[in-house]
DSSP file (Angstrom, degrees, kcal/mol; ACC not computed):
  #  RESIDUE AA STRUCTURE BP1 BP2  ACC     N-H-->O    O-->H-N    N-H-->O    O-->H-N    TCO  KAPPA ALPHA  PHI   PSI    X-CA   Y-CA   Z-CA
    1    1 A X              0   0    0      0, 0.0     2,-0.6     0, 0.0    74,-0.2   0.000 360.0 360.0 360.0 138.6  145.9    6.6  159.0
    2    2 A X  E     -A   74   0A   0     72,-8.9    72,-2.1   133,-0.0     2,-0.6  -0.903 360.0-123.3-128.3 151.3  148.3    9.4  159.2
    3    3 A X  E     +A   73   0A   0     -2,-0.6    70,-0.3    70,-0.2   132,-0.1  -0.761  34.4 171.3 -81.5 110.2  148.6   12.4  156.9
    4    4 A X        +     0   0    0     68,-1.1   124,-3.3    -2,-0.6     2,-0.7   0.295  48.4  71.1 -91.0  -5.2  152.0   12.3  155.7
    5    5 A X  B    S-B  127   0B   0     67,-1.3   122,-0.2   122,-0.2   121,-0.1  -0.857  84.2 -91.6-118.3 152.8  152.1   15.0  152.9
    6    6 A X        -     0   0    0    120,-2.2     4,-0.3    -2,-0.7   122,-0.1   0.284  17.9-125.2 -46.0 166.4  151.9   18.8  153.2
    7    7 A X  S >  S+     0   0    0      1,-0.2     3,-0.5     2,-0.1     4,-0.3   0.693 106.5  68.2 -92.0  -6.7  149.2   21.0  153.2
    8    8 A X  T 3> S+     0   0    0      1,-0.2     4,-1.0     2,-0.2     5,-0.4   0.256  76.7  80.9 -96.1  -2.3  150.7   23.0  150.4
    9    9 A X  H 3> S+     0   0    0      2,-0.1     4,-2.8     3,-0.1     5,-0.4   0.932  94.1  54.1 -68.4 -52.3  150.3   20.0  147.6
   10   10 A X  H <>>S+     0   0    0     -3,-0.5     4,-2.8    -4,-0.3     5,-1.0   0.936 113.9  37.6 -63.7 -40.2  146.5   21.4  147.4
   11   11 A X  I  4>S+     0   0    0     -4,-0.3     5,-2.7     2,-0.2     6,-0.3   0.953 122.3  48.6 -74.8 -48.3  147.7   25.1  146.6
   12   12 A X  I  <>S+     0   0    0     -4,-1.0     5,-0.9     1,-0.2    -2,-0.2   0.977 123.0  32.0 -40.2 -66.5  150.7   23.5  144.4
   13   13 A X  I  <5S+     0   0    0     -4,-2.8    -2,-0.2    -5,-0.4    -1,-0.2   0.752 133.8  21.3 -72.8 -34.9  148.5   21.3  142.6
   14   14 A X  I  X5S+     0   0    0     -4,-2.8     4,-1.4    -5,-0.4    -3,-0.2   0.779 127.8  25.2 -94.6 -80.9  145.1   23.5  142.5
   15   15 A X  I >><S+     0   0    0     -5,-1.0     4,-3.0     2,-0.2     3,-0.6   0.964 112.9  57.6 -55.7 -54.1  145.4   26.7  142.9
   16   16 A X  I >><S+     0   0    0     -5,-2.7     4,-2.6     1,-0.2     3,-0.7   0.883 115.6  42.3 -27.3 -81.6  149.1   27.7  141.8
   17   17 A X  H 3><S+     0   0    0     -5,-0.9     4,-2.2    -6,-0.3    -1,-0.2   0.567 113.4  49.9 -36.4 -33.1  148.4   26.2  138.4
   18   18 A X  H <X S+     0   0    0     -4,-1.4     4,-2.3    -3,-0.6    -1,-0.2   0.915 114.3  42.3 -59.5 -61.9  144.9   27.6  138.0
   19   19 A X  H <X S+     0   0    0     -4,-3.0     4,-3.3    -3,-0.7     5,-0.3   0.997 120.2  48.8 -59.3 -78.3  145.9   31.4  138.9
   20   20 A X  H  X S+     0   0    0     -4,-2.6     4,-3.7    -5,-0.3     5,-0.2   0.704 115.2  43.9  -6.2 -72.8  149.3   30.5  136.4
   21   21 A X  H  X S+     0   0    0     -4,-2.2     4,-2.6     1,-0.3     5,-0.3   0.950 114.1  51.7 -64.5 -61.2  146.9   29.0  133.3
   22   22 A X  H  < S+     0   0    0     -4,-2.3     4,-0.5     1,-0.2    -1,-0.3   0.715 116.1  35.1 -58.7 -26.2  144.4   31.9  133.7
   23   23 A X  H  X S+     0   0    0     -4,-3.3     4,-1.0    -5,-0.1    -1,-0.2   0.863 123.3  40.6-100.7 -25.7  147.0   35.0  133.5
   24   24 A X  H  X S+     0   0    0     -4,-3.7     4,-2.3    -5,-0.3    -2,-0.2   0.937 113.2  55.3 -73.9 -41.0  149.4   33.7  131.1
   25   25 A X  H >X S+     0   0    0     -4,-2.6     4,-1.8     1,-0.2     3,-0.9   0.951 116.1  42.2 -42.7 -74.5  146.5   32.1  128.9
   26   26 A X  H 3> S+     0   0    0     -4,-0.5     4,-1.3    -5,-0.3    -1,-0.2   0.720 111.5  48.4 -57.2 -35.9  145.0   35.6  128.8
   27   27 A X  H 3X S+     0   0    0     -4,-1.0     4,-1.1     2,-0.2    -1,-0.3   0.934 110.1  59.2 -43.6 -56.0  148.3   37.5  128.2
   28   28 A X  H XX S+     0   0    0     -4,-2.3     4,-0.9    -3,-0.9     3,-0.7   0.888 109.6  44.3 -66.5 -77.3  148.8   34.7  125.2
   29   29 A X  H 3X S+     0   0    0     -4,-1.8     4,-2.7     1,-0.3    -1,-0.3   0.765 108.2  55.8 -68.0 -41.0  145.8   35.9  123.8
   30   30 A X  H >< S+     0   0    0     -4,-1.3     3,-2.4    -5,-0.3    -1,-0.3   0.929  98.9  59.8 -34.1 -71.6  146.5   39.4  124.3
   31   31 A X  H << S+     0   0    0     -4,-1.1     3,-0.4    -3,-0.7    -1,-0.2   0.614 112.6  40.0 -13.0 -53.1  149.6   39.2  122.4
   32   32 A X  H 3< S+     0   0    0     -4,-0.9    -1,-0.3     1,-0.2    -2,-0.2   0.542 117.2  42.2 -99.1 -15.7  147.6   38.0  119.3
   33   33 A X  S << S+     0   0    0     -4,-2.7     2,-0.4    -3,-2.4    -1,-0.2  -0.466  88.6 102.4-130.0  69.9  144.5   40.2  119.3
   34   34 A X  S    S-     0   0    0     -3,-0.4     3,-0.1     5,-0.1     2,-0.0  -0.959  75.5-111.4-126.2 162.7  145.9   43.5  120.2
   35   35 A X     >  -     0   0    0     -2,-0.4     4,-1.1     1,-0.1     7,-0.1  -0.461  20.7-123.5 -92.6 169.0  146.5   46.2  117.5
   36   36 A X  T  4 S+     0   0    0      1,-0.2     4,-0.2     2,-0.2    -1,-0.1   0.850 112.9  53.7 -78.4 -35.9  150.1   47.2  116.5
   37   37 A X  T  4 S+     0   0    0      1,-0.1     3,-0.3     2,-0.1    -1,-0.2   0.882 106.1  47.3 -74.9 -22.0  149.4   50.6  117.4
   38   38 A X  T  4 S+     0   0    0      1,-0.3     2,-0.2     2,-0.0    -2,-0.2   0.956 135.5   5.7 -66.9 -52.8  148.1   50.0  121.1
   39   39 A X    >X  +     0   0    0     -4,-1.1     3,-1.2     1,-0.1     4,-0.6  -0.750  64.6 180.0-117.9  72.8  151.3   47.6  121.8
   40   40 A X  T 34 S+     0   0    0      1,-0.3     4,-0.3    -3,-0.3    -1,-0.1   0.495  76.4  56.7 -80.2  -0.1  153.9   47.2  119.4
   41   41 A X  T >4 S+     0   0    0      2,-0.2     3,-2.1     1,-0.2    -1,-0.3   0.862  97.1  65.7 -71.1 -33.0  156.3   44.9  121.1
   42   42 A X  T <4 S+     0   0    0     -3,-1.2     6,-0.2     1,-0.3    -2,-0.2   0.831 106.1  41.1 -88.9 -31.1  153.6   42.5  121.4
   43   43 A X  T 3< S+     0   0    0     -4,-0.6    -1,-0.3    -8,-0.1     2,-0.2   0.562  79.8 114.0 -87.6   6.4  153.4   42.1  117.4
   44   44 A X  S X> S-     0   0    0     -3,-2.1     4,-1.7    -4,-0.3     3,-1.7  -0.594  71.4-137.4 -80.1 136.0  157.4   42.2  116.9
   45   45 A X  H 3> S+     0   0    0      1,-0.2     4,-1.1     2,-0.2     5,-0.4   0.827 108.5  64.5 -63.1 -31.8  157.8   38.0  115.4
   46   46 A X  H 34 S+     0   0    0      1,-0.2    -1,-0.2     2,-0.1    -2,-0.1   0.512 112.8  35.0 -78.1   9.1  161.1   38.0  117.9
   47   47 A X  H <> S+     0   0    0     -3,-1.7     4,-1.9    -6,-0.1    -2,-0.2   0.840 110.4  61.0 -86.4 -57.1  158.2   38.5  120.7
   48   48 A X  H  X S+     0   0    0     -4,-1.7     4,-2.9     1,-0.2     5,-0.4   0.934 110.0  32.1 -54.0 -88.0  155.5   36.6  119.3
   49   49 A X  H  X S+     0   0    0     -4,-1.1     4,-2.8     2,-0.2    -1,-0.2   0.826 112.0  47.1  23.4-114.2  157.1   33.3  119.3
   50   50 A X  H >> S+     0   0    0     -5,-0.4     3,-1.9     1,-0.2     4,-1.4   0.985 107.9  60.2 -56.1 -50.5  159.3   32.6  121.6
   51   51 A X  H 3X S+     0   0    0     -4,-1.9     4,-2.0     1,-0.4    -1,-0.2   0.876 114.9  45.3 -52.5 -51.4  156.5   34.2  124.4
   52   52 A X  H 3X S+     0   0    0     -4,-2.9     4,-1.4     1,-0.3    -1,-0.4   0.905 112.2  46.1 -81.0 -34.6  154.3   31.1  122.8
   53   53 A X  H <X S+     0   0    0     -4,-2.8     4,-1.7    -3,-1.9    -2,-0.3   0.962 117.6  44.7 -77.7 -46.0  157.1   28.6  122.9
   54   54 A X  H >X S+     0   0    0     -4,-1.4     4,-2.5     2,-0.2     3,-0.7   0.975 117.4  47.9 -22.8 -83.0  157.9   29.8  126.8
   55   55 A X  H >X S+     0   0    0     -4,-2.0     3,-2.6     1,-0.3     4,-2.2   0.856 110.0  47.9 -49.2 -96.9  154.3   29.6  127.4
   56   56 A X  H 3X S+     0   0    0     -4,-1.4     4,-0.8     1,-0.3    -1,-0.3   0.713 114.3  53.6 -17.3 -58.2  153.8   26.1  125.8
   57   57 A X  H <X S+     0   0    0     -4,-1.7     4,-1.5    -3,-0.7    -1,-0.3   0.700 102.0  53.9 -61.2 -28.0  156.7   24.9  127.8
   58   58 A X  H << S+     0   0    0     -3,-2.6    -2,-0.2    -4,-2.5    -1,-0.2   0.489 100.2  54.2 -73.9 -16.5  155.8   25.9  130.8
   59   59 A X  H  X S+     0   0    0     -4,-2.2     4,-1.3    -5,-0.4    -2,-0.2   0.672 104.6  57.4 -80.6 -23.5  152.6   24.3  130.9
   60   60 A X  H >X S+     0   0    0     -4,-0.8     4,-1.7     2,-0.2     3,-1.2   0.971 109.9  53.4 -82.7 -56.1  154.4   20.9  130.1
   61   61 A X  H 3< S+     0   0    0     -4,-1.5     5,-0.4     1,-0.3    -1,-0.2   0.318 106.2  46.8 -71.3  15.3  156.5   21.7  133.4
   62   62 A X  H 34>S+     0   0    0      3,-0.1     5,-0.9     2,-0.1    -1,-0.3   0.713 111.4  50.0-132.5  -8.0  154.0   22.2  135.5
   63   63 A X  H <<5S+     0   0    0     -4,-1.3    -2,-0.2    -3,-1.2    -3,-0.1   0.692 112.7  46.0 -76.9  -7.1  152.1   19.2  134.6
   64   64 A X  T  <5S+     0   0    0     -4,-1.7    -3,-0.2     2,-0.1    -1,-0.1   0.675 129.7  25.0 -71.8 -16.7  154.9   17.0  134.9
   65   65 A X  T > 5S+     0   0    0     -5,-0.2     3,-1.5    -4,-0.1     4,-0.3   0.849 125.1  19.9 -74.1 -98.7  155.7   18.7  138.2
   66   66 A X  G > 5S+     0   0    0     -5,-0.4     3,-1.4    -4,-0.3    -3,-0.2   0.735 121.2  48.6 -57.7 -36.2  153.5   20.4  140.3
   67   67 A X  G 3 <S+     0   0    0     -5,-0.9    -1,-0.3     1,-0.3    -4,-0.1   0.443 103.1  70.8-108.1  11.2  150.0   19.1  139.3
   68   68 A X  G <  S+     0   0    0     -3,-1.5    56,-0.5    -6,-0.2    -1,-0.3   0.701  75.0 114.3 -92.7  -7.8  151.5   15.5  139.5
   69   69 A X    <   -     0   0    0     -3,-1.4     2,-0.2    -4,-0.3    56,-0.2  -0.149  53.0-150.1 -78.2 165.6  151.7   15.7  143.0
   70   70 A X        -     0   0    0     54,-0.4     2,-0.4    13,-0.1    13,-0.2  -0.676  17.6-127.4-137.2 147.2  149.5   13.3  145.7
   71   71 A X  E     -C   82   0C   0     11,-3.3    11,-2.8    -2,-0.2     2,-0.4  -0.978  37.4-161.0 -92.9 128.9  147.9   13.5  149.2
   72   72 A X  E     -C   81   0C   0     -2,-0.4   -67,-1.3     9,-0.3   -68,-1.1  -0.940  17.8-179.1-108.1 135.4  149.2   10.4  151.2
   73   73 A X  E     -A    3   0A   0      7,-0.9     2,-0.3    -2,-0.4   -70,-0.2  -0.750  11.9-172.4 -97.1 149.5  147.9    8.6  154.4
   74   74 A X  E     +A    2   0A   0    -72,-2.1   -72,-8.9    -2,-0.3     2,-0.2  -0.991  11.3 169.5-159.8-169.4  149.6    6.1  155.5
   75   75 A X        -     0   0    0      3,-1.3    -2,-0.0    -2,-0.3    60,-0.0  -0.923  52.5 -77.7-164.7 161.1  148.9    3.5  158.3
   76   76 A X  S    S+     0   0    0     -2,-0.2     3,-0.1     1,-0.2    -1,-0.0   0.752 124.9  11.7 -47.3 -42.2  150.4    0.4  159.3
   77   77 A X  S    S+     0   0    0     13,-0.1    15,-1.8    65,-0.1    16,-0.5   0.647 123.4  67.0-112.9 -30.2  149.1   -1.9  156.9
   78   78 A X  E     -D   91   0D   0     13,-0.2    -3,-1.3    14,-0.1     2,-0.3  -0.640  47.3-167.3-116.0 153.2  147.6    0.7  154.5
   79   79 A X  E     -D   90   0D   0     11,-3.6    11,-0.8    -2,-0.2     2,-0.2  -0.770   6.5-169.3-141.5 109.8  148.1    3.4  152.2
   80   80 A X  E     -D   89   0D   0     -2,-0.3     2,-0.9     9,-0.2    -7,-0.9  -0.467   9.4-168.7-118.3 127.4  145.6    5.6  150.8
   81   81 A X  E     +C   72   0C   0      7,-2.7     7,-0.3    -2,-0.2    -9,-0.3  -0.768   6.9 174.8-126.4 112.1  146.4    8.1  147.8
   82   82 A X  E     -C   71   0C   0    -11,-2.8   -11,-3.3    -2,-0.9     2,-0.3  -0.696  36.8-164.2-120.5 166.3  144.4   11.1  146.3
   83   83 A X  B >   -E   86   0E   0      3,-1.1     2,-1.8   -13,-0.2     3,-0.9  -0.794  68.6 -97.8-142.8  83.7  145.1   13.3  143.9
   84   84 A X  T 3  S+     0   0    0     -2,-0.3     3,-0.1     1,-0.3    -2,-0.1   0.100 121.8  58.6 -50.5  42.0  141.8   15.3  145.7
   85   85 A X  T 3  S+     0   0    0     -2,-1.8    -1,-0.3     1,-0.5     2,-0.2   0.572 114.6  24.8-114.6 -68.7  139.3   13.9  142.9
   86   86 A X  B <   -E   83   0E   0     -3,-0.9    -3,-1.1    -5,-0.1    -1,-0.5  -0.886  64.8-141.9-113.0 153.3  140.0   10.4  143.6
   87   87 A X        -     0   0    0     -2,-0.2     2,-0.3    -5,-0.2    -5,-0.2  -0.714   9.7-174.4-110.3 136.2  141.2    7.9  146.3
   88   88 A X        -     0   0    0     -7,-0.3    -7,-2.7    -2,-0.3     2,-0.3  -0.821   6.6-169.4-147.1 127.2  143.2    4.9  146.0
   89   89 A X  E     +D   80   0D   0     -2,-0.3    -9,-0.2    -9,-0.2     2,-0.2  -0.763  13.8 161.8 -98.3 144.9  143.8    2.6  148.9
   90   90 A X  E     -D   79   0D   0    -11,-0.8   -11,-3.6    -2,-0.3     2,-0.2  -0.868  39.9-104.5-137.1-168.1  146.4   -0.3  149.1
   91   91 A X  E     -D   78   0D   0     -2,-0.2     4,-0.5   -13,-0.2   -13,-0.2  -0.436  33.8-124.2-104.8-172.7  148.3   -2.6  151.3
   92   92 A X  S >  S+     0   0    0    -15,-1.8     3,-2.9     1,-0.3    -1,-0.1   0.988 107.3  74.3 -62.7 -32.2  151.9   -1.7  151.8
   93   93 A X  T 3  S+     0   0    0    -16,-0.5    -1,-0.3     1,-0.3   -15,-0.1   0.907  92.6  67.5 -70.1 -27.7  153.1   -5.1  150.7
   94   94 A X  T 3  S+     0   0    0     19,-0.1    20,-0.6     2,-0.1     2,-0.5   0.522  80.0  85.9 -98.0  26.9  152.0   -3.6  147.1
   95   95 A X  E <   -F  113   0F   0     -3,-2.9    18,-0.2    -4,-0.5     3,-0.1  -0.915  57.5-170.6-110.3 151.6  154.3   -1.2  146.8
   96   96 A X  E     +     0   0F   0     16,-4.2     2,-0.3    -2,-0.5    17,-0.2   0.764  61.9  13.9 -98.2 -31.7  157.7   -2.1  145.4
   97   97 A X  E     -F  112   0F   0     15,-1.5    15,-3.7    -3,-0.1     2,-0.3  -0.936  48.7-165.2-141.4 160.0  159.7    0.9  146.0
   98   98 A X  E     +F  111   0F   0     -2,-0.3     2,-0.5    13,-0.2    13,-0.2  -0.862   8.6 173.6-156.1 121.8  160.2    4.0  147.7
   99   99 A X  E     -F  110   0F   0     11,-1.6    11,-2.4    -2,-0.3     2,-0.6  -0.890  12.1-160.9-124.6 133.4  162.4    7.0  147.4
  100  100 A X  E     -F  109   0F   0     -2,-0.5     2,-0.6     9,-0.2     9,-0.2  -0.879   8.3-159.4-120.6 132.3  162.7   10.4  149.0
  101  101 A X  E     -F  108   0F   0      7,-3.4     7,-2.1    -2,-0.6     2,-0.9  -0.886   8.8-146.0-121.6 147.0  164.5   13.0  147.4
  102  102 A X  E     -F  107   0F   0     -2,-0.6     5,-0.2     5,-0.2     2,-0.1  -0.783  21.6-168.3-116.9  97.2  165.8   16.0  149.7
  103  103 A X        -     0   0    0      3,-1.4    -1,-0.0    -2,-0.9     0, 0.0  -0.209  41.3 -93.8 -75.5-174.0  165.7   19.1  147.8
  104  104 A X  S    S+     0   0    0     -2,-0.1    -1,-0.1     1,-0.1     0, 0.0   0.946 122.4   9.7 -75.8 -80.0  167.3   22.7  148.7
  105  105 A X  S    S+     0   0    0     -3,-0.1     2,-0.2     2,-0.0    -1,-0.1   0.614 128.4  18.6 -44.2 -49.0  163.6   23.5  150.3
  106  106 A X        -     0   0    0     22,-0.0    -3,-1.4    23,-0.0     2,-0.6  -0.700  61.4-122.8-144.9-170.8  161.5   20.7  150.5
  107  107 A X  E     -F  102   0F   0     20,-0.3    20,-3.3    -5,-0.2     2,-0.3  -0.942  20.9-175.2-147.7  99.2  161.3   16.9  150.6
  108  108 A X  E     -F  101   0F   0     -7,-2.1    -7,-3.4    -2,-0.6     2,-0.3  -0.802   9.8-157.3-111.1 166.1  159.3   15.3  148.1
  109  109 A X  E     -F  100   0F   0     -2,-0.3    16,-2.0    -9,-0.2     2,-0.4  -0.964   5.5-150.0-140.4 133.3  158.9   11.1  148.5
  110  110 A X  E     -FG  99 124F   0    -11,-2.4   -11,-1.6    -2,-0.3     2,-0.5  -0.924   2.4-159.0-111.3 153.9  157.9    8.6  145.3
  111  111 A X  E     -FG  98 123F   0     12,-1.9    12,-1.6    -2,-0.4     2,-0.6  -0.966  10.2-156.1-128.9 133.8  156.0    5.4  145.9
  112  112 A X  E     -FG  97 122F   0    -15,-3.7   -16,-4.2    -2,-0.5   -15,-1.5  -0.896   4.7-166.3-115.0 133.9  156.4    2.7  143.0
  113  113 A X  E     -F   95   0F   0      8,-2.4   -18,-0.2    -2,-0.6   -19,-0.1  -0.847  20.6-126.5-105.0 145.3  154.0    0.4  142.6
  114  114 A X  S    S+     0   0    0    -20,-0.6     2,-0.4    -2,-0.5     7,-0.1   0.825  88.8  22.6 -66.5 -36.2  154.7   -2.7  140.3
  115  115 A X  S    S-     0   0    0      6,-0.1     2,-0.5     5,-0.1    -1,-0.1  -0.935 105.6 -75.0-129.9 169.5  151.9   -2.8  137.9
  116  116 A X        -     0   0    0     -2,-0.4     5,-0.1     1,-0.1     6,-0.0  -0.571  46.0-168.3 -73.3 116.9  149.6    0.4  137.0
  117  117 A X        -     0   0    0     -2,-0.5     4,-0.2     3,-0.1     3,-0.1   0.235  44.3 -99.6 -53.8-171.5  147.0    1.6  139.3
  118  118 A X  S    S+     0   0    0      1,-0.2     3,-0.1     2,-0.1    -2,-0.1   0.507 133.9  53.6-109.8  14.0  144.3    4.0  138.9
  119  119 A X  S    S-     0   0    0      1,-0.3     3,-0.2   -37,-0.0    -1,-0.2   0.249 120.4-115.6 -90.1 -17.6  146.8    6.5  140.6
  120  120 A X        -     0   0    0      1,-0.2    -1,-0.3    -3,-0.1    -2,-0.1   0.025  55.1 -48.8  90.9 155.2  149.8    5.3  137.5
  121  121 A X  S    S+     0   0    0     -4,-0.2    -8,-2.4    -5,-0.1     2,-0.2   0.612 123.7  10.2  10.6 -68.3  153.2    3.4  138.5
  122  122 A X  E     -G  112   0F   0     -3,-0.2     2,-0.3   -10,-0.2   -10,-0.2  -0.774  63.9-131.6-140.4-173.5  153.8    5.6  140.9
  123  123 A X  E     -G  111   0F   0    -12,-1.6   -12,-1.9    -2,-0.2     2,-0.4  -0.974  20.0-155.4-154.3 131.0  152.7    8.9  143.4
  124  124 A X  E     +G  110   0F   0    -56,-0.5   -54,-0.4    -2,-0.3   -14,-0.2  -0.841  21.2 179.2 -98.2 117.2  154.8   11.9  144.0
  125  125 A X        -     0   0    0    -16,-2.0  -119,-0.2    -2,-0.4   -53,-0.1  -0.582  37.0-117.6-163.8 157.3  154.3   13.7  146.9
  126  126 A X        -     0   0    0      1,-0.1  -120,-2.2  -121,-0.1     2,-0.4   0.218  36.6-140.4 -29.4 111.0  155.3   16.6  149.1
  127  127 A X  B     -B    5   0B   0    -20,-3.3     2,-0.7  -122,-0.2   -20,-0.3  -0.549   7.9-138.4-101.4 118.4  156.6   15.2  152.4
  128  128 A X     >  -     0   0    0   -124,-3.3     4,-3.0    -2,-0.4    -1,-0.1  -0.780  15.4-144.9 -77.6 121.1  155.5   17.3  155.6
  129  129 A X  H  > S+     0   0    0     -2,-0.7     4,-1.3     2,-0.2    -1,-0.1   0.927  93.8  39.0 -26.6 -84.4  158.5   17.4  157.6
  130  130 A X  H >> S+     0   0    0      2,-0.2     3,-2.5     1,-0.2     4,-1.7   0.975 119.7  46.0 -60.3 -58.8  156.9   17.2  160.8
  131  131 A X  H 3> S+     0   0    0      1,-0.3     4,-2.0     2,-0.2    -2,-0.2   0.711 108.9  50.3 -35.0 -54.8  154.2   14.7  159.8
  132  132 A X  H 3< S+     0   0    0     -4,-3.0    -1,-0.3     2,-0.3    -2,-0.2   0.408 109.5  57.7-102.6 -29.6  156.2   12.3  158.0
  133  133 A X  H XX S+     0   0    0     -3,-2.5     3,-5.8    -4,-1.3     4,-2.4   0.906 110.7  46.6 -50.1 -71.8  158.7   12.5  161.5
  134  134 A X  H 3X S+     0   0    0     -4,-1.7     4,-1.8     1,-0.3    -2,-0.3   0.853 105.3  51.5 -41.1 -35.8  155.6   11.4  163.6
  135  135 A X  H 3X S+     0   0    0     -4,-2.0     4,-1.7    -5,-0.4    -1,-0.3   0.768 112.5  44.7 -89.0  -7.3  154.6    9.1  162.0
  136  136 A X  H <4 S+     0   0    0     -3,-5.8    -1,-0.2     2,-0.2    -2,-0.2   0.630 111.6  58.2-100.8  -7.6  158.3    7.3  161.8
  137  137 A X  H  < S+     0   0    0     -4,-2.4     3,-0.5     2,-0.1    -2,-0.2   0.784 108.6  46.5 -60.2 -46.5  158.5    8.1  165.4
  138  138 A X  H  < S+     0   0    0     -4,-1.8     2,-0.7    -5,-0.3    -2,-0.2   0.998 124.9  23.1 -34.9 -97.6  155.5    6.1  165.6
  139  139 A X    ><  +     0   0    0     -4,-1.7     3,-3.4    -5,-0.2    -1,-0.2  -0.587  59.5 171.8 -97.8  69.7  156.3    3.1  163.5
  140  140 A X  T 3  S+     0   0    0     -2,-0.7    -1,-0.1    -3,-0.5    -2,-0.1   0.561  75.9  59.6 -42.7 -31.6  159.6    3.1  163.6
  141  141 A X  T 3  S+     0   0    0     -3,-0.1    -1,-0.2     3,-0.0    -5,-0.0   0.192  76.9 132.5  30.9 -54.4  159.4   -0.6  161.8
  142  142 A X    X   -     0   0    0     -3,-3.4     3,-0.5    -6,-0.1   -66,-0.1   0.132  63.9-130.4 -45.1 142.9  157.5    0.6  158.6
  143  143 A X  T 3  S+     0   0    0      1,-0.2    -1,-0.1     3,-0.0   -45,-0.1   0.947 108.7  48.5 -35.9 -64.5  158.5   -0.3  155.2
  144  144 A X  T 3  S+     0   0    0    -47,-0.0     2,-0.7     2,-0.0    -1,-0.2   0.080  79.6 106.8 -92.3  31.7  158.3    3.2  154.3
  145  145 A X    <   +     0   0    0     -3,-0.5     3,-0.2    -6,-0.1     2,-0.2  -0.947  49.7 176.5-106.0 110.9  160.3    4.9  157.1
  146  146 A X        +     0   0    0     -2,-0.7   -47,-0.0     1,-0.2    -4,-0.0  -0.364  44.5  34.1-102.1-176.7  163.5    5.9  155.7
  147  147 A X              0   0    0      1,-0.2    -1,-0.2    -2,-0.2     0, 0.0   0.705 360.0 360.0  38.3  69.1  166.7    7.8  156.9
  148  148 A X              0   0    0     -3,-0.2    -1,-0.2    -8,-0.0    -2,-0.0  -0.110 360.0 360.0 -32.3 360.0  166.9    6.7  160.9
């Protein structure tokens, strides 16, 4: 099995989000138990608000983004997926699709499965460059070796 996603999925997915939830959460709270006289911005309604509605929205975009993202192996016949909790192995033949989308920065890859797994539909994740070359260097062949 070869490691085809980055090593920065664990800091996307763990840490980023962690550090994020734990300083805005505590700012949030500031906001709402601080006295008027210590901070007065903090109690103005055209603060109050929005900051919560920002806040709130940004938490929905970084679990539909970041924290959706997957570690992938893959292997000739097999494909192994974690979300670094749990594992799910399959064979290739049970995925239906695959798509890589080339961002300004980075390269992220989805894998669609046809019916739901204990991983969902599908897994999102962050394609190491070099890895994700070896390994199509390798098995030039694969199902899931795209762009030659």
């Amino acid at each position: 099995m070869h490691r085809v996603s980055s090593n920065f999925t664990l800091f996307l997915k763990i840490f980023a989000p962690t550090l994020w939830f734990s300083f805005f959460t505590l700012l949030t709270i500031t906001v709402f138990v601080s006295s008027r006289d210590s901070v007065p911005l903090f109690h103005h309604p055209y603060f109050r608000w929005p900051w919560v509605a920002t806040y709130l929205c940004f938490i929905v975009l970084i679990y539909f983004t970041v924290i959706q993202l997957k570690r992938v192996e893959m292997g000739p016949k097999h494909l192994m997926i974690s979300n670094f909790f749990k594992n799910y192995t399959c064979l290739i033949d049970d995925v239906s699709d695959f798509k890589i989308s080339n961002w300004l920065l980075f390269k992220t890859a989805t894998i669609y499965f046809p019916n739901k797994t204990s991983m969902g539909k599908k897994a999102t994740f962050l394609i190491s460059k070099v890895r994700y070359r070896d390994f199509s260097e390798e098995f030039p062949d694969h199902p899931l070796v795209k762009g030659k």
